[in-house]
Structures are given as C-alpha cells and as structure tokens.
N, C-alpha and C positions, 0 to 999 in steps of 0.2 A: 234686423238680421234675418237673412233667410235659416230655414233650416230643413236638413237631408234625413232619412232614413235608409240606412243597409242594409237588410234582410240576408240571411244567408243558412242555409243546408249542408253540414260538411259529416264528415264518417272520419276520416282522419286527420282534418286540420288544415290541410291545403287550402279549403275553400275561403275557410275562415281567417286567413292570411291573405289570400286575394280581397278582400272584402276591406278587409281594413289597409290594406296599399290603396284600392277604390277612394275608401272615404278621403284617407288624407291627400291623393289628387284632387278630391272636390272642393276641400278647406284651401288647399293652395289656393285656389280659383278668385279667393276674396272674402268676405264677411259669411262665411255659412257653416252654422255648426252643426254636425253631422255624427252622428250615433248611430253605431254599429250593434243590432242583435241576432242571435242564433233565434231561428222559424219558431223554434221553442216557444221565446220568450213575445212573441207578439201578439198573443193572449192579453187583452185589457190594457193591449197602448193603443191611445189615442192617435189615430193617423190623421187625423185632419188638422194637427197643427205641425204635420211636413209638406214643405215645396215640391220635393220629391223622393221617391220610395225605388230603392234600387233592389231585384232580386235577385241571389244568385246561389248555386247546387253545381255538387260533382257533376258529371256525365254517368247514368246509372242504366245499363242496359239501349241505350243511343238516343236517351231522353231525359228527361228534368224528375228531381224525385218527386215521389209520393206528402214527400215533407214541404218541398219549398211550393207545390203547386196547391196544397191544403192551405199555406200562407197567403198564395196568390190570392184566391176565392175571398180567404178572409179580409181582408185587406180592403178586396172590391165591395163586398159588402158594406166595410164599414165608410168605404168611397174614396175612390181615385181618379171620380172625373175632374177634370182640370188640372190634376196636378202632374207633371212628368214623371214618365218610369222608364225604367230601363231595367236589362238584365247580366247577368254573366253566369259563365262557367269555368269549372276545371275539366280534364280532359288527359284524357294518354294518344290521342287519336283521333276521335270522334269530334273534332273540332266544333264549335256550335250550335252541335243536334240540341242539348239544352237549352242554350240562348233561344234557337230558333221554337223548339215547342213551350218557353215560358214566352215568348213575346207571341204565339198563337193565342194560347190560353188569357195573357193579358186581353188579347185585339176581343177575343169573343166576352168575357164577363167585365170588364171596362171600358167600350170603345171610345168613352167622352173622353179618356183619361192621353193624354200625351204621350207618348212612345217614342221616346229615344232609339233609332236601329243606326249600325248593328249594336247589337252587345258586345260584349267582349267576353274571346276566350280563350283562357291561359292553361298551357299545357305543363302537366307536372311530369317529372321522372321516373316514377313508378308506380304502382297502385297505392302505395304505400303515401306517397309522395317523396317527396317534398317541391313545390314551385318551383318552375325554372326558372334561374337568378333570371336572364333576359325575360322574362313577360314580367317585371318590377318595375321597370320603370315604363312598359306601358300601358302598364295597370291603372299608374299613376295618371299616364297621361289622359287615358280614357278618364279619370275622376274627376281632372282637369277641365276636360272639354264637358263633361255633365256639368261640373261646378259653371260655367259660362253659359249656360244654357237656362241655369236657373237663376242666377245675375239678371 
C-alpha cells in the first residue's frame, strides 16, 4: 500500500476542509492511505515512509504563509527527493499566488523531489469562508489525479 501525507495551514478552516476533500480524492484513486495534518503537527513525523507529501495554506497577503513554507523547509530537510509533491490553496481572488510561491520554494530546497503542477486552487466566499460548494468535487478530482500519479 502506498501512502500520502496532507500538510495543511488554515486561520479559519477552509483550508483544512480543502485538504481533506484532497486526500479523500487521493484514496479514491486505489490502495493509498493518506493522513491529513495541520503544519503544527509535522514536528517528529516521519516523512520518509510517504509516497507523497501534499502542501497546502490560505492566500495570506498574495502568497503562501509563513506557517506552511516553515513546514515546506522542514520537510525538505527531512527529504523529499523522489517522492511527489504537490500544493494547494484557498483564496477569495488571488487565485494560485500560493500554489505558485509553495511550488517555487519546493523547486529551490527539493529539486530531486517530484513536482506535481499546477496545484490547485479553491476559492472560498468570504474571508471568513466557508469553501465554495463547486471547488468540492474538484478538490476531489485533483486527489484523484495525485492518487494515479502515485499508483
């Protein structure tokens, strides 16, 4: 069985909602079980026994937070050459500016590491949020097409 890691940065909950529609597109995909943590918690987990490590934060001033890109580093440090990543975001507007600066930051402190682009990124309804019902099911798909990638 393979297995996924979700990293995720959220302030209100949106993101962390995106993140786990993510994984469960990824499990659809076939045999891979896939564990969803807040950037918090990736303090003393072991990343080398995932396939792939997904990262994903608000849109915070038209870039990626100071929280999920602390994770990124970490992450690489503890290594993610060879293994696939990818990213996402939320968003009221700024469509991808985080995807695009967490898949920068990935390309410069892991370049061995595999790079799923684009990311995905799903727009919420307020600052406040909550997810728009339509980027749900192509949250999913997006998990979907990660989960076949790591098949």
């Amino acid at each position: 069985m393979k297995h996924a890691l979700v990293v995720y940065n959220t302030t209100f909950g949106s993101t962390k909602e995106l993140a786990e529609e993510i994984a469960a597109g990824i499990q659809d995909a076939g045999e891979i079980s896939c564990e969803v943590v807040n950037h918090k918690e990736l303090n003393g987990k072991d990343v080398s026994r995932f396939d792939a490590i997904l990262f994903g934060c608000p849109v915070h001033g038209a870039q990626a937070t100071r929280g999920i890109k602390g994770a990124i580093k970490k992450a690489a440090k503890a290594g993610l050459d060879g293994k696939i990543v990818s990213t996402f975001d939320t968003h009221m507007g700024h469509e991808g500016r985080a995807v695009r600066n967490m898949e920068s930051l990935l390309t410069k402190v892991s370049p061995d590491a595999r790079l799923i682009t684009p990311g995905f990124s799903g727009r919420v309804k307020g600052f406040r949020g909550p997810l728009s019902e339509e980027e749900i099911p192509k949250a999913r798909e997006f998990g979907k097409n990660i989960g076949q990638e790591i098949l």
